[in-house]
N, C-alpha and C positions, 0 to 999 in steps of 0.2 A: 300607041304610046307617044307623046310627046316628046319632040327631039332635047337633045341637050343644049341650054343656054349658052350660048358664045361666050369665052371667058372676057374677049374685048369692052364686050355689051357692059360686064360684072361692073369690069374695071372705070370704064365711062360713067357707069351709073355712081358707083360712089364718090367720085369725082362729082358731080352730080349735086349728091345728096350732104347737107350739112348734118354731122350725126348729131348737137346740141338742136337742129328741130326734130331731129327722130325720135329722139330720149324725150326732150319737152313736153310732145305730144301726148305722152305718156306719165312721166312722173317730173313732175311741177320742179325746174331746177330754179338754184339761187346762185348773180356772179359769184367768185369768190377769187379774185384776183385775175390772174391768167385765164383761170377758168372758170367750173361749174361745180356746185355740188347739190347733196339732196341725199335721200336716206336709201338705203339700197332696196330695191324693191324684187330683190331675190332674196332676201334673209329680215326680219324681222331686228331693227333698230331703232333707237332715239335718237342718238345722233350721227350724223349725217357724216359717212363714211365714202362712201359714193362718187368719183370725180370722172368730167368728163372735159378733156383736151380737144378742143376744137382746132389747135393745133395740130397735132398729134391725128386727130379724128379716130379715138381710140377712150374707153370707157374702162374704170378699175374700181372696183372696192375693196377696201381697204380690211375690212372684218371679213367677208369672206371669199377674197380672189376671184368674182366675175367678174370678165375682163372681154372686150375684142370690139371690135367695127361696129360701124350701124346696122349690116348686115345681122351679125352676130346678133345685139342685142332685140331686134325685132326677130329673130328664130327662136331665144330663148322667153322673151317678155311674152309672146303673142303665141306662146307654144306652136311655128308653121313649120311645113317641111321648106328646104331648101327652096324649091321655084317657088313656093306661096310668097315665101319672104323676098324674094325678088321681085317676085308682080305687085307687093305691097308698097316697094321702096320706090315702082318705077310707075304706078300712080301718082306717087308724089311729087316725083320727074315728070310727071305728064310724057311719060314716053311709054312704048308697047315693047313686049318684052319678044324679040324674035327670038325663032328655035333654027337649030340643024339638023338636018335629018340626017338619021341615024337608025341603024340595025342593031338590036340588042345583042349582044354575047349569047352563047349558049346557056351559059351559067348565070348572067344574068334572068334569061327568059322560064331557066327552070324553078329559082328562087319563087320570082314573080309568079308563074303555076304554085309553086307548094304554099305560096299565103293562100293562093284560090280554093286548095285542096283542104286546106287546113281550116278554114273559113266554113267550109262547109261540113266538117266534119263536126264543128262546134254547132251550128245550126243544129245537126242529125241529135245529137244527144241531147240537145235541150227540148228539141219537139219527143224524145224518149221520156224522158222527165214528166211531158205531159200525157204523153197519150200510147206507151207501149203497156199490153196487157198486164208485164210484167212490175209497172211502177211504184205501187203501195209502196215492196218490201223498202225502196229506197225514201218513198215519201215518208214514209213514218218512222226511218232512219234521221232525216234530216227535223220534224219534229222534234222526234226525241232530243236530238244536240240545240232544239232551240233555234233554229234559224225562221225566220219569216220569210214569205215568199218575195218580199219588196230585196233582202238583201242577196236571196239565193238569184233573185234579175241580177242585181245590180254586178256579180262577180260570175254571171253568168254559167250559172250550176248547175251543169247536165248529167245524164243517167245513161250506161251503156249497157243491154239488157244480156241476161244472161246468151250462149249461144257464142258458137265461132266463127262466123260469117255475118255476122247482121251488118256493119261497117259496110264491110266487101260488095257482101249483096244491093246497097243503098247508094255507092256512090264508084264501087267498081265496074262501070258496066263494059268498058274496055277492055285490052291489054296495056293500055298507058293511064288510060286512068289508077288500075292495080299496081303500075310499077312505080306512077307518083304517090299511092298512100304508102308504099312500102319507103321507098325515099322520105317520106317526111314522118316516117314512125310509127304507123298508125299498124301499119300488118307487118306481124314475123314471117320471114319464106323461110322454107327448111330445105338448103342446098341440097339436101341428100333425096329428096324426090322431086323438089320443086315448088312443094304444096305453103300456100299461103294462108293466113288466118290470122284475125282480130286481135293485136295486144292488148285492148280494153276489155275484158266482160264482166260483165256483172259488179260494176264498181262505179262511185259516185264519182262525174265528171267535173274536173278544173281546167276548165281553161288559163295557160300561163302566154300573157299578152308583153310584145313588148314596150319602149317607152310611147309608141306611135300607136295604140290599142292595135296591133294587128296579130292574131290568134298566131303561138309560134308552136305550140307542144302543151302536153296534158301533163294532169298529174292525177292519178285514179286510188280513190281511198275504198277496199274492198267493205263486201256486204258481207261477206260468206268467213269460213275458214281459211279461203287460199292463202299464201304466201306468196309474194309481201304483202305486208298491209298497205303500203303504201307504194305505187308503180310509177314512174315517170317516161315519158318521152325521152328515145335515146338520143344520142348528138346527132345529127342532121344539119345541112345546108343554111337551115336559119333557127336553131335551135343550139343552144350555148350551157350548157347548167351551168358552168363555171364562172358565168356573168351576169346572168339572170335572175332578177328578185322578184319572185308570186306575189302583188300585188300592189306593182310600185306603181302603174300605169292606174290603178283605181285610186291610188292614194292622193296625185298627182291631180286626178280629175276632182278628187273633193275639198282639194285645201288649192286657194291663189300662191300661197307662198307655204309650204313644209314646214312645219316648225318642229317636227325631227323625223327619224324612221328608227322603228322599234324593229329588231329582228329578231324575230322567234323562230322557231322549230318545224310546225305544217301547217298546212294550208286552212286548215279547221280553227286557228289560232286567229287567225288573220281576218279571216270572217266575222268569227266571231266576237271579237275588239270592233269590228265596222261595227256592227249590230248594234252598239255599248256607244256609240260615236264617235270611237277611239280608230280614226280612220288614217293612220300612217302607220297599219303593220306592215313589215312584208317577210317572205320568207325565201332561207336560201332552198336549192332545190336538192334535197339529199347532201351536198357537200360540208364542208367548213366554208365560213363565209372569211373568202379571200380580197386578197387586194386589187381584182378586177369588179369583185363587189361593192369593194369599197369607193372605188372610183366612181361608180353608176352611183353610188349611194352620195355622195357630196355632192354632184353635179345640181341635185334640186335639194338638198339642207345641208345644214353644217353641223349638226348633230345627229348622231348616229348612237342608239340604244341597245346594248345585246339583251335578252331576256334567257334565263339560264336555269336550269332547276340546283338547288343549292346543296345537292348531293355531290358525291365527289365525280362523278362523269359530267356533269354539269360544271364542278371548276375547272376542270379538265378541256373543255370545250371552250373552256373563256378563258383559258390560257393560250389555247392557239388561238383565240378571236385577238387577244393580244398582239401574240406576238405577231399576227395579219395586218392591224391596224398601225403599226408603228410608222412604217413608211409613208403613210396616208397622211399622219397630223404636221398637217398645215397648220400655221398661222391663224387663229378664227374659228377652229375643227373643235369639235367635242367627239368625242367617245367616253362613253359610260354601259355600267355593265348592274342591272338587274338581276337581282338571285330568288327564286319565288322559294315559298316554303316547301319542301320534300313530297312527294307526290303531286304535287299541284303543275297545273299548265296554265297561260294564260287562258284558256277555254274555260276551265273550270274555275280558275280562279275570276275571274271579273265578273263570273257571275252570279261566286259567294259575297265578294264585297263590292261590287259596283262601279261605273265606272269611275265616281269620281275619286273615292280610296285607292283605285288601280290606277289613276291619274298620279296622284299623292305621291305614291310607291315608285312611279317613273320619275316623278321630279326627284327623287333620294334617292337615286341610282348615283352608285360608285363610280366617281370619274377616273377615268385613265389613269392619271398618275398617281391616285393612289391603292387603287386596285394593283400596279405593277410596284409598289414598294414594299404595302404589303407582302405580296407572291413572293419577290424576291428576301425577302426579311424570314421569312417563314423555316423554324427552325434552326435560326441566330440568335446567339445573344448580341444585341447589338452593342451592349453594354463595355463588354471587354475586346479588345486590339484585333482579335481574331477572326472577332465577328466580323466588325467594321471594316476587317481586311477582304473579308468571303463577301459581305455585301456588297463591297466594290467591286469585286470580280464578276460578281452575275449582275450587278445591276449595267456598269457600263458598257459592256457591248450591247445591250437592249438602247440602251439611251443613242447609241451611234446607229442606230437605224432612222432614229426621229431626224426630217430633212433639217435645213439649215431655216435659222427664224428663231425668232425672241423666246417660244416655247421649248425648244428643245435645251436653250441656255439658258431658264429657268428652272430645267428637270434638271441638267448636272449641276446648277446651284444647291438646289433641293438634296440631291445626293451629296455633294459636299458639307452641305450643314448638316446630316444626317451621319457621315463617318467623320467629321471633324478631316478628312483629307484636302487639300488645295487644291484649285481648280487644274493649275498644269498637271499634279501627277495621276489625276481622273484620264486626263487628256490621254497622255503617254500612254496608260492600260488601252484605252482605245486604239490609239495610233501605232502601235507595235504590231509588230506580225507576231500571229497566234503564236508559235514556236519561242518568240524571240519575252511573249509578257511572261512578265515575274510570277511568282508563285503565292507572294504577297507584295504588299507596296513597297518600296525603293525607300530606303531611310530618306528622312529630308534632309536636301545637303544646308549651306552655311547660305544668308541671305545674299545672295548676289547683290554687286555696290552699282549695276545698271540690267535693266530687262533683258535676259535670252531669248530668241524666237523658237519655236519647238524645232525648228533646223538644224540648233547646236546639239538636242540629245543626240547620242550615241543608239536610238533604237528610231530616230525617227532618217533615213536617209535622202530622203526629198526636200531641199530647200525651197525649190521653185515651184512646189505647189503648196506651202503654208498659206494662210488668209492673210486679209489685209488686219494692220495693226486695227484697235477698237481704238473708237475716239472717247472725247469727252465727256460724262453722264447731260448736261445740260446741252441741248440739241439746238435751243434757237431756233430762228423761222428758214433756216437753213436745211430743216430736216428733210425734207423731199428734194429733191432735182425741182430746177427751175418752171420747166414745163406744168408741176402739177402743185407749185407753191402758190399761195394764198396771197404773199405780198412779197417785196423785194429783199433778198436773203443776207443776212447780216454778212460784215467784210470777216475775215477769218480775222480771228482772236492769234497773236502772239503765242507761238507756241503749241498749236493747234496741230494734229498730224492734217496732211490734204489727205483730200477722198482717193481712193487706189480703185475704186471701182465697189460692186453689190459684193457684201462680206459673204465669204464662205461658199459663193457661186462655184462649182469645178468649172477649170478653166478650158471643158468642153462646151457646158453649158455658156461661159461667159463669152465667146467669142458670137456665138450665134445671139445673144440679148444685146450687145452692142452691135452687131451687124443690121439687126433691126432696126437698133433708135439712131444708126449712121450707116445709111444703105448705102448713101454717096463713097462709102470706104472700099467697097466692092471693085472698082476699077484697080485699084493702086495695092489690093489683096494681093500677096506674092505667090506662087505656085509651089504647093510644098508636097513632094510627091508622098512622104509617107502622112499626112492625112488626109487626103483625096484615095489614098490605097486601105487607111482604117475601115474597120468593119464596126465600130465602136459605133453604137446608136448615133449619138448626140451628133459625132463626127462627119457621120453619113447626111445625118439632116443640115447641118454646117455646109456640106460639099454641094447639096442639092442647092440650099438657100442661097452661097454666092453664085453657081450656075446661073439662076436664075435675073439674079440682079445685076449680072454681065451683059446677061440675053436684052433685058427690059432695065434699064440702069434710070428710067423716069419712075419707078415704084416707091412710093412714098409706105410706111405699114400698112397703111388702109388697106392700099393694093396687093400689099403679100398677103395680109391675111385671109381677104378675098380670094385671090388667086388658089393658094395653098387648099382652103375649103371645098372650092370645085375641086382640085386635080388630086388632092388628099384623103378627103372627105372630115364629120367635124373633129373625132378625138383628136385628130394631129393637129389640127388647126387650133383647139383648145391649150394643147400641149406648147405649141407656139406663141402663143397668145401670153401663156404664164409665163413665159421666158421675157415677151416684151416688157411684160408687166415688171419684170425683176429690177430692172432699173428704175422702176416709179417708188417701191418698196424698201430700196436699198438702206441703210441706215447711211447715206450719206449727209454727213451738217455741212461742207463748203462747196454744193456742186458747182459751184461757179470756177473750182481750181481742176475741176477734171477734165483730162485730155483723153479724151475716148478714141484718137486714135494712135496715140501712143500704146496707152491701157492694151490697144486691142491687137498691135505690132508684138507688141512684146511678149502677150498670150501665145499669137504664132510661134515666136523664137521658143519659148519656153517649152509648148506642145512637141515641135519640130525636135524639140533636143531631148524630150521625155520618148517619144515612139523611136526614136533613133538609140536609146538607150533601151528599151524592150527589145527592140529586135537586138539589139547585139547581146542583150540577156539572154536569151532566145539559142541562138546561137551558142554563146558560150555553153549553155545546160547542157546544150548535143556533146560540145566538146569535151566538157566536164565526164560527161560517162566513157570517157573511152582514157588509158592510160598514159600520162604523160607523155612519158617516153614513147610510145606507138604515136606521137604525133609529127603533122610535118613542120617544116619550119616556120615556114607562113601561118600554121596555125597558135604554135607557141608563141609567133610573134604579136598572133591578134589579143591574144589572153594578154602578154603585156602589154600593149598597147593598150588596153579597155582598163587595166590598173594604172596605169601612169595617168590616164584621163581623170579619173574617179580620182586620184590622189592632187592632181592640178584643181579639180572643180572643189575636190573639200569635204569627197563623199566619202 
């Protein structure tokens, strides 16, 4: 195996490489001030959302957040692994790509074996398919359901014949060989003597590939009576149900660009929509289709389809698809939610009414928001005070899972004009701890004669993490950061609030999206020992990202991003990538007035004084259980002290 590329090499090379000729080479850019644009050629648009900062040397869409390096965009454009996309950037560098040599891990090298095992397992049952004595009963299985021998290739549809050794027999001929099929799923041992044997028999074979086609785990639909009807590959080394979608890797291969993913039920659904040339099903794998799903599933469309039978276990399923999806809509994201008629599946169905009526039926698919008003209305009058009161209670903490972005403050608008309630007292039901929200809404008090920030309620006690004030409705050519505006951004209007930074960002997240677009901040970063001591995700990525830019303080983002993907690998790097991106997206109209590193000083202090007040919360809880009087002095003293503070700051 090929050593690992020098992260120097990485770093040099994009240095190197101008990413507006990487991009070009590919999708035809137009200047457009500072920069570039052009239609995004990961999602299907007219107009030209697409920007690419040759400054910056860093690429963003705007409709659906693909984002990151030149590296990046030639890994996702040009579908290569990691080193292909290296050796591709560094042809164009007229440079050779050196390796170091290096010893795989153990768990590396066993990984690498179980694709080899797996790989050939999927062979064994396709050549069963054709040529085991026993293959009629399944050929004229797959007949029956309609499938043609062109599509049962294409999804790679094998047969594992009756018998409990036939696997074993064909590919065990070791004792490593048998202890790798059992590692990757393929044989049950039975602790209690030892004995091994075939989890597939007699059941039509699925191969489940990941997004790299490389065979990970099965899923076997019986011929016979047994139970289950439906069997999958257990969790193993490189086998995930809870992330994996059956059929996304074929979907991927038949469309340039997704233009959605329909997720249905099993694997016979999914075929059989290809068949129909409805070729972007895929399915979860026995689970609820979760928000690790959801993730995989946005990466290559922005629309994502549940298909559902419209029975009550069917609404039932697309109320946890729901409530899965919430956290997922981004900016640009669709989810919608198809109900077929009662007994029907998409198998059956598309091929009562075809594909193109089955086409028809996806495009009138119920979108998100209003499939969840619906749901939640359901068995409201919304009519009278009481309803509108119960609407607001279940609707808003649903709506406070939707991230931060134009969508989510368009559903509590939508909810607002729906209970006739104002947008702060929507707010307040959210921002209250469970305990502490009302039972119904809070009379409205008398018009205040200047704006209050949610700091002054009495249920919200954190001033120093409210968002930044909302500006004016008319945005100007001010509306992006300078970096990715089109021409020179008008002087700030009389009266104008300045920019405070990306609205609504947590001020975990925003310390690491400014640290990006001003790495140079890194030296003069103060050492703050309770978040360097955080366990808090974001914080830990914070701790790592300045490390870094102490170590290498010449990393311009190109270079983190880079960097971060080797020694990370890509979802963190992706996860990074949207955070730089946050500042290109931010609804700032005067960035010309932002001081990013004021904004990002006072994040610290703020942070600094929020975990410094956890821990002493912390503490006082311990204290709290035990009885006053049984305390010492120093401890009494600390309980006052932590109120005189809270009463000084105004908490």
């Amino acid at each position: 195996m090929a050593g690992l590329i020098p992260q120097a090499f990485i770093d040099d090379l994009l240095d190197r490489i101008d990413i507006v000729d990487v991009v070009d080479a590919r999708v035809k850019l137009k200047k457009s001030g500072k920069n570039y644009s052009a239609c995004c050629p990961f999602h299907d648009e007219k107009t030209p959302s697409f920007t690419v900062s040759p400054n910056k040397q860093f690429y963003y869409c705007f409709g659906c957040g693909a984002s990151g390096t030149a590296l990046g965009f030639v890994l996702e454009h040009d579908r290569l692994s990691f080193p292909q996309a290296v050796e591709e950037l560094a042809k164009m560098a007229g440079v050779e790509v050196p390796r170091e040599a290096r010893e795989d891990s153990p768990r590396q090298k066993e990984r690498r074996t179980l694709y080899e095992v797996l790989e050939k397992a999927d062979a064994f049952y396709r050549q069963q398919l054709r040529h085991s004595p026993a293959r009629q009963h399944a050929v004229n299985y797959l007949k029956q359901r309609g499938l043609s021998g062109e599509i049962a290739r294409d999804f790679g549809i094998g047969y594992a014949p009756p018998g409990w050794d036939n696997l074993m027999k064909a590919l065990g001929l070791t004792e490593e060989d048998k202890h790798l099929l059992a590692e990757g799923g393929m044989l049950i041992e039975r602790p209690e003597d030892k004995r091994r044997y075939d989890r597939f028999r007699n059941r039509i074979m699925f191969p489940i590939r990941d997004t790299r086609g490389r065979v990970i785990g099965f899923g076997g639909r019986v011929l016979g009576d047994d139970k289950p009807k439906y069997l999958n590959s257990p969790e193993t080394p490189v086998f995930h149900k809870g992330k994996e979608l059956y059929g996304l890797f074929e979907a991927r291969n038949a469309h340039r660009q997704l233009p959605r993913l329909l997720v249905v039920e099993g694997y016979m659904d999914v075929v059989a929509l290809a068949q129909f040339g409805i070729r972007y099903g895929v399915a979860t794998l026995g689970t609820a289709c979760g928000e690790d799903h959801l993730a995989r599933a946005f990466k290559y469309t922005q629309e994502v389809v549940f298909c559902f039978d419209g029975d009550a276990a069917g609404r039932n399923a697309a109320q946890r698809a729901l409530e899965n999806s919430l956290s997922s809509m981004q900016d640009g994201r669709q989810v919608k939610f198809l109900f077929l008629p009662e007994g029907e599946d998409p198998d059956t169905l598309v091929r009562q009414v075809g594909a193109e009526k089955f086409t028809g039926m996806i495009d009138m698919a119920v979108p998100l928001e209003d499939f969840l008003f619906d749901s939640v209305s359901d068995g409201i009058d919304i009519q009278s005070m009481e309803g509108r009161a119960r609407l607001s209670k279940r609707a808003a903490p649903l709506l406070h899972q939707l991230p931060a972005g134009i969508f989510r403050e368009l559903m509590f608008a939508n909810l607002a004009q729906r209970t006739g309630l104002p947008l702060d007292t929507l707010m307040e039901l959210v921002e209250a701890p469970p305990e502490a929200r009302p039972t119904e809404p809070k009379p409205r008090p008398p018009e205040p004669t200047e704006h209050k920030s949610h700091s002054t309620s009495p249920q919200h006690t954190d001033p120093d993490f409210q968002s930044a004030p909302m500006e004016p409705e008319n945005s100007g050519s001010g509306y992006y950061p300078d970096y990715l505006e089109a021409g020179p951004a008008e002087a700030p209007k009389a009266g104008t609030p300045q920019y405070r930074g990306p609205l609504h960002l947590p001020p975990t997240k925003l310390l690491c999206a400014i640290l990006l677009q001003h790495p140079e901040l890194a030296p003069s970063t103060p050492d703050i020992p309770e978040i360097s001591a955080s366990e808090q995700e974001d914080l830990v990525v914070f701790t790592e990202l300045l490390a870094l830019l102490r170590q290498r303080p010449n990393y311009n983002l190109s270079r983190i991003l880079g960097h971060w993907r080797g020694s990370k690998g890509a979802a963190a790097t992706e996860a990074l990538a949207q955070l730089a991106a946050t500042d290109l997206i931010s609804h700032a109209r005067q960035a010309e007035s932002y001081d990013g590193r004021q904004e990002y000083l006072d994040t610290i202090t703020r942070l600094e004084d929020r975990l410094q007040q956890d821990r002493q919360k912390a503490e006082l809880e311990k204290l709290s259980r035990k009885n006053f009087n049984e305390l010492s002095e120093s401890e009494k003293q600390q309980i006052r002290d932590f109120h005189t503070q809270n009463q000084a700051k105004g908490r």
